[in-house]
SERO-4910 file (N, C-alpha, C, O; in steps of 0.05 Angstrom, whole numbers):
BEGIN
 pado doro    nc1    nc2    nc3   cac1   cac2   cac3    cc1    cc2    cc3    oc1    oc2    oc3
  Unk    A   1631  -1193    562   1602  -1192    564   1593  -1163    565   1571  -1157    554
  Unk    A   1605  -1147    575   1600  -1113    583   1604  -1101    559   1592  -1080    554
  Unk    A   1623  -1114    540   1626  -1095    512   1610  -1101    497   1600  -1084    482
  Unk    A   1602  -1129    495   1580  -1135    482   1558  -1121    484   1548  -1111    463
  Unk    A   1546  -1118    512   1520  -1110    516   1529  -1087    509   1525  -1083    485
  Unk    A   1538  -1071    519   1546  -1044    504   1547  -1036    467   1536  -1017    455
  Unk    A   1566  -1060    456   1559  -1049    426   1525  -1062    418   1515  -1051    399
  Unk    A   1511  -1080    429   1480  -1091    428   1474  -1072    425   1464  -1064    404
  Unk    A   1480  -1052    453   1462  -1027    459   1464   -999    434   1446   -984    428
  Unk    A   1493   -999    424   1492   -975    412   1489   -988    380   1487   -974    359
  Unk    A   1488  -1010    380   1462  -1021    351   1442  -1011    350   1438  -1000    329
  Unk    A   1424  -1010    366   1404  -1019    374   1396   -981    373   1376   -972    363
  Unk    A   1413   -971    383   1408   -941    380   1409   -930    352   1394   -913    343
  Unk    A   1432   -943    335   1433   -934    312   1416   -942    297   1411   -927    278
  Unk    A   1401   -964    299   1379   -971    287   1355   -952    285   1341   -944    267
  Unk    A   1355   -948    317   1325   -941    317   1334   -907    297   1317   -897    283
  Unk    A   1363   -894    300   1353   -874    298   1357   -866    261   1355   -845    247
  Unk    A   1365   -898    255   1363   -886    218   1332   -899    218   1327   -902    194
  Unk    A   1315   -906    228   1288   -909    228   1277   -888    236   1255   -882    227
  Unk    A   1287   -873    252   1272   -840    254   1280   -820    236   1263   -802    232
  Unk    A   1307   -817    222   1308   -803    212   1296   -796    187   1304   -773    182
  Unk    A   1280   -806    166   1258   -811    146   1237   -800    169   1233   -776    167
  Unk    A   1226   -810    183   1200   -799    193   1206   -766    202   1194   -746    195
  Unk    A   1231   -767    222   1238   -732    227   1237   -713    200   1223   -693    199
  Unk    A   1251   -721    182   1247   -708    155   1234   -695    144   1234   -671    136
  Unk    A   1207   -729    143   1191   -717    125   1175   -691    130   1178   -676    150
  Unk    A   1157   -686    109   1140   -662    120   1115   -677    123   1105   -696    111
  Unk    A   1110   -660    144   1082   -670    151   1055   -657    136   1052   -633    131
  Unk    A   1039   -677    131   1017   -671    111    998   -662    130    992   -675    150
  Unk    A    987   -637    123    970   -620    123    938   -635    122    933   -648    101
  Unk    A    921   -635    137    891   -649    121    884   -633    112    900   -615    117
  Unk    A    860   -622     92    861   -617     71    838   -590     80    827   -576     63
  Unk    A    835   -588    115    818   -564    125    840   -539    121    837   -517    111
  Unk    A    865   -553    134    885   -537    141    905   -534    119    920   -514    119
  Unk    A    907   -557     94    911   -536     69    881   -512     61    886   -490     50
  Unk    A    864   -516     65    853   -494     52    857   -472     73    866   -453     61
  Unk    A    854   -467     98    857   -448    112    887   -431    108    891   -407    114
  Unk    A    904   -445    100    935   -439     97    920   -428     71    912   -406     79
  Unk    A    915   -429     49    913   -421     22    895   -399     24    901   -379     12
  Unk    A    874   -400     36    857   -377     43    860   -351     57    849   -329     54
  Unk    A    884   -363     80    902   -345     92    915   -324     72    912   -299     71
  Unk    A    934   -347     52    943   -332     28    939   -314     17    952   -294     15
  Unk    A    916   -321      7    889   -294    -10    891   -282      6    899   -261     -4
  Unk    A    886   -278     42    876   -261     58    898   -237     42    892   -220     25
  Unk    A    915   -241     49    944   -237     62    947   -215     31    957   -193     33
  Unk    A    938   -225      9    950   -214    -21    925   -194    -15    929   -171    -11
  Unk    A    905   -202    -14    876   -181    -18    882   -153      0    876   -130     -8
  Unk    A    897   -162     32    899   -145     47    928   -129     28    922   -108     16
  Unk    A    951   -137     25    963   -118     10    948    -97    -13    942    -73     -8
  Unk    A    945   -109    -33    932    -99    -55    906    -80    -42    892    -71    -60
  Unk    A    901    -76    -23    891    -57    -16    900    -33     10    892    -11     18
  Unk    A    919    -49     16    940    -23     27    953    -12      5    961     10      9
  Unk    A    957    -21    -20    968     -9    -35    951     18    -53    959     34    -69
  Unk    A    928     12    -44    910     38    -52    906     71    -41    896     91    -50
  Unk    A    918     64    -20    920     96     -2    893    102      2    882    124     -3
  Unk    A    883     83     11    855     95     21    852    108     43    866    104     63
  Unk    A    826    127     41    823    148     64    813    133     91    805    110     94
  Unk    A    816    149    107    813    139    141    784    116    138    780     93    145
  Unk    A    766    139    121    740    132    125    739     99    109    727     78    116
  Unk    A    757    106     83    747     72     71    764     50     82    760     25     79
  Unk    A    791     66    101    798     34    112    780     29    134    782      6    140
  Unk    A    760     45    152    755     31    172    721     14    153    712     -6    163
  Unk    A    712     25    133    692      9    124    698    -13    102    680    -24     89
  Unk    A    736    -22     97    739    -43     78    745    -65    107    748    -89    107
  Unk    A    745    -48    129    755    -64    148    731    -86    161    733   -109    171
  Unk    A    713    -71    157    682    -77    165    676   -105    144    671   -128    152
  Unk    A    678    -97    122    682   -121    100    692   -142    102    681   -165    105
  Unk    A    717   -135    100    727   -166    111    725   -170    130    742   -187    129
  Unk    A    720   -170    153    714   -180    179    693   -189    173    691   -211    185
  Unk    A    669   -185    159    642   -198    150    647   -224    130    638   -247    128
  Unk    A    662   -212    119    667   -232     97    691   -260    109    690   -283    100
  Unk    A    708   -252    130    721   -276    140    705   -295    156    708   -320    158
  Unk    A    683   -271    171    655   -297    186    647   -308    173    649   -331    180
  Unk    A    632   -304    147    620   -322    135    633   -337    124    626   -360    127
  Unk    A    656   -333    108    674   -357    103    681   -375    121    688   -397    113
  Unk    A    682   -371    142    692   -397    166    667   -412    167    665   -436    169
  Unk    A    640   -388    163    618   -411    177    608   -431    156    590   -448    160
  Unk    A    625   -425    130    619   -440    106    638   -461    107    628   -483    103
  Unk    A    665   -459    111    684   -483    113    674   -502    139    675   -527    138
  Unk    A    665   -490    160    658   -507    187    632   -530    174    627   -554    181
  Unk    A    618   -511    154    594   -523    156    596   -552    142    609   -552    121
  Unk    A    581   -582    154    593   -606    151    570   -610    134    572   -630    120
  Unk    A    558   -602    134    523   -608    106    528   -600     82    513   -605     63
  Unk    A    555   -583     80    557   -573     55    579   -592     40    601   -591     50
  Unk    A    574   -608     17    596   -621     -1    622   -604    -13    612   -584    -23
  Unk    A    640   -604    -15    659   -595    -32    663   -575    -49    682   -559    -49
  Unk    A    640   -575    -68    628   -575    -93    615   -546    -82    621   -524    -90
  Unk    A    592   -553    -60    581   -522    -55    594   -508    -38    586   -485    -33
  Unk    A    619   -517    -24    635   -498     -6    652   -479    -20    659   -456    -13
  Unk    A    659   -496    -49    661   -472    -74    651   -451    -87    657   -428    -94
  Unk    A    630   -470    -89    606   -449    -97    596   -425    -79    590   -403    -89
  Unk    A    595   -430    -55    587   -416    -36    612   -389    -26    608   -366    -21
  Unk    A    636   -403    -27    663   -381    -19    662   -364    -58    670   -342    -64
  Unk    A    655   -377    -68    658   -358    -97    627   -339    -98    624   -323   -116
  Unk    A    610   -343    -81    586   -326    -89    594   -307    -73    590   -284    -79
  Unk    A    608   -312    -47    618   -292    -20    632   -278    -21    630   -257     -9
  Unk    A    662   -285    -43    676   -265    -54    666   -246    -75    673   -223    -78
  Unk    A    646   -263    -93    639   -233   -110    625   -222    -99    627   -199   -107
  Unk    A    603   -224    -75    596   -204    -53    612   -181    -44    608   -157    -48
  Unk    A    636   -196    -31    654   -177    -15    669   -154    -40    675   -131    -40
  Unk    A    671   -171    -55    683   -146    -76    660   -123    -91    665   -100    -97
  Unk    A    633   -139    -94    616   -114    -99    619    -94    -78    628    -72    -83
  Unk    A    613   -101    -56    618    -86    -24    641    -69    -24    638    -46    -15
  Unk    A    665    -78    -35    698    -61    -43    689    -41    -59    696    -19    -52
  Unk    A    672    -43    -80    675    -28   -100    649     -2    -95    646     19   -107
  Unk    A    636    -13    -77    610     12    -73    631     28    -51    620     49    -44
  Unk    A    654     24    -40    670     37    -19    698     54    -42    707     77    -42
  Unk    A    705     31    -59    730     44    -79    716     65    -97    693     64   -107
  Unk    A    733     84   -100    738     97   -123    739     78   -148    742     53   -147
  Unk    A    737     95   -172    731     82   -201    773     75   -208    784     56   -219
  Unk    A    786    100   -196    810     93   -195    816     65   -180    818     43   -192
  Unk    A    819     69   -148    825     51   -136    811     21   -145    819      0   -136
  Unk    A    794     23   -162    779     -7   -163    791    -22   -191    791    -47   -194
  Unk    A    799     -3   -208    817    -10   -230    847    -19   -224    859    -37   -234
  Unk    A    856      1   -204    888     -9   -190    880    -42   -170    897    -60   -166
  Unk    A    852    -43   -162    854    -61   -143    854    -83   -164    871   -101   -161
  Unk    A    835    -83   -188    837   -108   -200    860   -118   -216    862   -142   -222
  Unk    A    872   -104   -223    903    -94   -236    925   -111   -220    943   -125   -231
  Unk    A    918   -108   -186    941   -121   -166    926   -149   -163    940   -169   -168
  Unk    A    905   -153   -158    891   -181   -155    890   -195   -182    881   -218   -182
  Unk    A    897   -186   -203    899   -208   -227    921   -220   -226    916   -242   -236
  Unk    A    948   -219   -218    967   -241   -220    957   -254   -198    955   -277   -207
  Unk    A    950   -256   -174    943   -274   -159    922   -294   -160    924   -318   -154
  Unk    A    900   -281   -169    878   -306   -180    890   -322   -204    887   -347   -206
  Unk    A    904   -308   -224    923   -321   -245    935   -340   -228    922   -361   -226
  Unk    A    965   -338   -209    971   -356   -193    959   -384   -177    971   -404   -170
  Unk    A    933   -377   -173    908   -387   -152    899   -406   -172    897   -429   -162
  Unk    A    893   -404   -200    884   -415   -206    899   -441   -224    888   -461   -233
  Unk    A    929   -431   -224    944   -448   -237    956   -473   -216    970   -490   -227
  Unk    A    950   -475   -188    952   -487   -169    926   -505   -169    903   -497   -173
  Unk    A    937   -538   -161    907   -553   -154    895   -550   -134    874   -562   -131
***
């Protein structure tokens, strides 16, 4: 009776745990705020290189710094915002980025703004070949 309940028991374990192991596995899906914040991060992340890679002076990193810090507020208060459809949260982060980059370019040099768009073209290339 004791070996019994014993092999019952370590059934009963092996069961449950090839039933967890598919769920441990898998990956867990993202909703679709926190894919865009992960993807937006992304951009952050390439925009911020491609402009360390400019050697800019004291004075234009602390005013590209000013920028994006303006430009990451309003982008959050645009993804937060629940009145806005899909459709205009696109519309709205694509009117904000060509903002922030006019804003880059009254701060860049005619050099630096040619190297900047030079490093940001494979990535919007990339960006845009992704759904």
């Amino acid at each position: 009776m004791k070996v019994e309940r014993i092999l019952g028991g370590l059934v009963s374990l092996g069961l449950l745990a090839a039933l967890a192991m598919p769920l441990a596995s898998a990956k867990p899906q993202a909703n679709p705020a926190t894919q865009a914040s992960g993807k937006e991060k992304g951009m952050h992340d390439k925009m911020q290189a491609a402009l360390d890679s400019l050697n800019l002076t004291d004075d234009q990193k602390a005013k590209v710094k000013d920028i994006l810090a303006d430009a990451k507020t309003k982008r959050q208060a645009v993804v937060s915002d629940a009145s806005l459809s899909e459709e205009q949260k696109r519309a709205k982060m694509k009117e904000l980025h060509e903002g922030m980059m006019s804003k880059l370019n009254e701060v860049l040099t005619p050099e630096q703004q040619a190297e900047l768009k030079k490093n940001m073209t494979p990535a919007k290339e990339k960006a845009s070949e992704q759904p």
